[in-house]
C-alpha positions in Angstrom: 30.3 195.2 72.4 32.6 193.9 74.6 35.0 197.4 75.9 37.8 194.4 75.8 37.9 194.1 71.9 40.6 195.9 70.0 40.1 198.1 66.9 40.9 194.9 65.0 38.5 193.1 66.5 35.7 195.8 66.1 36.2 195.9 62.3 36.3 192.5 61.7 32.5 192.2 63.9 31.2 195.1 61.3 32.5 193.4 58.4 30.5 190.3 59.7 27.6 191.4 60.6 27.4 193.2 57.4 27.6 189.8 55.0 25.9 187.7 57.3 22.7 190.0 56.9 23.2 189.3 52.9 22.1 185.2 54.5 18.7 184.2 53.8 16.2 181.0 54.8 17.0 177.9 52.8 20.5 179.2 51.7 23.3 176.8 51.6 26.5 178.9 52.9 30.1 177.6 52.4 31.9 178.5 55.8 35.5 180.4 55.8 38.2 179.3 58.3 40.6 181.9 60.2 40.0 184.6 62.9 37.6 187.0 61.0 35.6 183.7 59.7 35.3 182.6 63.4 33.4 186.2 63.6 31.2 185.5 60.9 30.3 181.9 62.2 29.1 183.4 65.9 27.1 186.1 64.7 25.2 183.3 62.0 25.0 181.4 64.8 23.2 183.9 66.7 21.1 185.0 63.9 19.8 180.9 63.8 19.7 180.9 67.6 17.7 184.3 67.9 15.9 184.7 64.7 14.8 181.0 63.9 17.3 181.3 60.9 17.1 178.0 58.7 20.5 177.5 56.4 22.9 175.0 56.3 26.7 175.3 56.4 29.4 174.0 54.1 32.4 174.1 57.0 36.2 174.7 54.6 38.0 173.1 58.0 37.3 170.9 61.2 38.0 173.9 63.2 35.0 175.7 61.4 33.1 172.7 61.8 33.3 172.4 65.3 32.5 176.0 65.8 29.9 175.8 63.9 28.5 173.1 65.6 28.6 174.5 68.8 26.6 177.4 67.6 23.9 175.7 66.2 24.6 175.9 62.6 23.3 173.0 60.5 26.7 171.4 58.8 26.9 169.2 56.1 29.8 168.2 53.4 30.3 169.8 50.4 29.4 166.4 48.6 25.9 166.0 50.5 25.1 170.6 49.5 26.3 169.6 46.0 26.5 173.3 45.4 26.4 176.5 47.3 24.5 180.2 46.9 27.2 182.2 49.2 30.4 181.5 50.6 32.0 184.4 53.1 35.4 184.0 53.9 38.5 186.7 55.5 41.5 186.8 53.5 45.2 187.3 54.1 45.5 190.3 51.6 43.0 191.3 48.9 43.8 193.9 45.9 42.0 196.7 43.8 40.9 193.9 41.5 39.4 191.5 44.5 42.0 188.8 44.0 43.7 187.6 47.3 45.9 185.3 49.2 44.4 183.0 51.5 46.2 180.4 53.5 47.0 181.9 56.7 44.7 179.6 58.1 46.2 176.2 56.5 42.5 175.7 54.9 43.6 177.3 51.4 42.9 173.8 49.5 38.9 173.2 50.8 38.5 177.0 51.0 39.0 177.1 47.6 37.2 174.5 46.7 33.9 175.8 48.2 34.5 179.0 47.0 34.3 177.8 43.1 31.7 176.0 43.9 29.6 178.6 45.0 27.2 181.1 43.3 28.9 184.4 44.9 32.0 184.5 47.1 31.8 187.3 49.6 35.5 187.8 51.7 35.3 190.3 55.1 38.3 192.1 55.9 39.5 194.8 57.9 41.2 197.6 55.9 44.5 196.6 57.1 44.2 193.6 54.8 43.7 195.9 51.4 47.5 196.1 49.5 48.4 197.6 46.2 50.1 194.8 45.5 49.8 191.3 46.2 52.8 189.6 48.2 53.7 190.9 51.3 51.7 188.3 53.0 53.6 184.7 52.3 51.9 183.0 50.1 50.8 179.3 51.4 50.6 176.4 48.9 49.9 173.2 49.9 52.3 170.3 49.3 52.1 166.7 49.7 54.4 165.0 52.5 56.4 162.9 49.7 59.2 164.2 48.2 58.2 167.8 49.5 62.0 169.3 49.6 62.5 168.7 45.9 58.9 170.3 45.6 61.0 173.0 47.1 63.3 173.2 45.1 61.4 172.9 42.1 59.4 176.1 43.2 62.5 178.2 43.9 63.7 177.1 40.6 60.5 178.4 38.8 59.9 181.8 40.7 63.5 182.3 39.2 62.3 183.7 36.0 58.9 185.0 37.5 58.3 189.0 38.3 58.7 188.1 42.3 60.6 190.4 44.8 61.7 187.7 46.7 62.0 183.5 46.5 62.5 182.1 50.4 60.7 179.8 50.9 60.2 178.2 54.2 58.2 175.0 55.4 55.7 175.9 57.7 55.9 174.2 61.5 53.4 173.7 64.2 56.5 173.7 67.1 58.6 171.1 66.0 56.7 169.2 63.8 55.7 169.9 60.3 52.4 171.9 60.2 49.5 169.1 58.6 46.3 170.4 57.0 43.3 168.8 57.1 44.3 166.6 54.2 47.0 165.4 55.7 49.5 167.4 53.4 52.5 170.2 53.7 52.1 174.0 53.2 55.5 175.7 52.1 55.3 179.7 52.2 56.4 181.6 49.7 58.0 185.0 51.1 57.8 186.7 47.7 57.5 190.9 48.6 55.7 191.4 45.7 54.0 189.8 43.2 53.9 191.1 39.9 51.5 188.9 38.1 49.4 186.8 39.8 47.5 185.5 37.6 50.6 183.9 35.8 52.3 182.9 39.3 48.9 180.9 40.2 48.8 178.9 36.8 52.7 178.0 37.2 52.9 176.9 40.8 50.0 174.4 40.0 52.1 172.7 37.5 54.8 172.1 39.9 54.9 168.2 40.8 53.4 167.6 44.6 51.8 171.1 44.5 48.3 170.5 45.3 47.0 174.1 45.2 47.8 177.8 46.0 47.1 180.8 47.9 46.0 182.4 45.3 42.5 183.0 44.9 42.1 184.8 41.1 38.3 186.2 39.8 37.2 184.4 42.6 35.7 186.9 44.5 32.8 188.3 44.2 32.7 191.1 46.8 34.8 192.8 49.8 32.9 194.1 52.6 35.6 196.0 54.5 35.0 196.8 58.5 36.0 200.1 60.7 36.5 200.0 64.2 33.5 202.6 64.5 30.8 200.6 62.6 31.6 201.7 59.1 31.2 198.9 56.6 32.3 199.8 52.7 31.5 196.8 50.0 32.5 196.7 46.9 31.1 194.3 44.3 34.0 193.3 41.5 31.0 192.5 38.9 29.1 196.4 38.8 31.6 197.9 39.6 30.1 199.7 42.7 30.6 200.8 46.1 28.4 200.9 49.1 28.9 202.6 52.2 27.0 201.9 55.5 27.2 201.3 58.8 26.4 198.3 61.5 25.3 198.8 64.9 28.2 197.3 67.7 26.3 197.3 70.8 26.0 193.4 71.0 25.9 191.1 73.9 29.4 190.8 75.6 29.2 187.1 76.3 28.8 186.3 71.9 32.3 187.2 71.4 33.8 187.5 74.6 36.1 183.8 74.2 36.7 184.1 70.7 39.8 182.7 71.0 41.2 183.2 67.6 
């Protein structure tokens, strides 16, 4: 392991290492976007490279795609896999109950579409990402380009009468142009604090006109496999209730991970 790599860094290798072992021959694996998926995506890509591993990937954004490409994963659509056994994904925040917000990326709208179409969802995470509460992380959701400021409003209007700390919200940029996802659309963040009921925010942002989906990713997730700088990994599996406690060996090659740029 690469002396470079910060504490960060280190946990989020031992969280991927850990579910990419859980991968086997023939499986069909939805692919997460963001900096601790990038992780998971080299070290399956080494696994194919060095062990002859045969799977093939469900990408949830070009950038995955590409990465995936260049390490010698097997990508197909979502359409051509029809369905998927795992999906492993990071996540923005996650709570005692395994539900998160995802979006940090901009991919919240395919990522969650491969994730319910998958037998198992399986998020990494370092333990900074574990909260109480859901919320201090904006929540994204993704908006269409028409008519998006009265979107806006319409939103700010709803999380009114809804048990939220705060109700900015702000359209997200890429410099001076409006961020684009993948499908072309918006993503307004919601700077809410807190959230006190998820499950209730989730079902009333989605029946806001030009909101195409949320950041919130409820009984989705299957299991947490948390990462420690040192090599610990803990997972916890939401259906049995149980937790596991382990540890992954860090001494890998320096070049792997050495221009993970994420």
């Amino acid at each position: 392991m690469s002396a470079n790599l910060s504490p960060i860094d280190k946990a989020k290798f031992a969280a991927a290492k850990r579910a990419v072992a859980l991968i086997e021959n023939g499986m069909r694996v939805g692919l997460g976007t963001g900096s601790t998926a990038a992780w998971m995506v080299r070290v399956l890509g080494e696994r194919v490279r060095d062990e002859g591993l045969r799977i093939t990937g469900v990408p949830t954004s070009t950038r995955t795609a590409d990465l995936a490409r260049e390490m010698g994963i097997k990508v197909v659509t979502l359409d051509e896999a029809k369905w998927l056994d795992l999906t492993i994904d990071g996540t923005d925040e996650f709570d005692r109950d395994l539900n998160l917000i995802k979006g940090g990326g901009g991919a919240l709208l395919q990522e969650k579409i491969v994730a319910t179409a998958s037998d198992r969802m399986v998020v990494i995470a370092d333990p900074g990402k574990e909260v109480a509460q859901l919320g201090a992380f904006p929540l994204p959701i993704e908006v269409i380009g028409f008519g998006w400021q009265a979107t806006r409003a319409l939103v700010e209007e709803m999380l009114v009468s809804l048990d939220v700390l705060g109700r900015e919200v702000t359209l997200r940029m890429n410099g001076d142009q409006p961020y684009a996802t993948d499908e072309g659309n918006r993503i307004l963040d919601l700077h809410l604090g807190r959230i006190g009921n998820p499950r209730q925010l989730a079902l009333v942002l989605n029946q806001v006109p030009g909101v195409v989906e949320n950041g919130l990713f409820i009984d989705i997730c299957d299991q947490v496999i948390i990462g420690h700088a040192d090599g610990r990994v803990e997972t916890r599996d939401i259906r049995t209730g149980s937790v596991e406690r382990g540890r992954v060996e860090l001494a890998e090659t320096e070049n792997l991970f050495a221009d993970l740029g994420e």
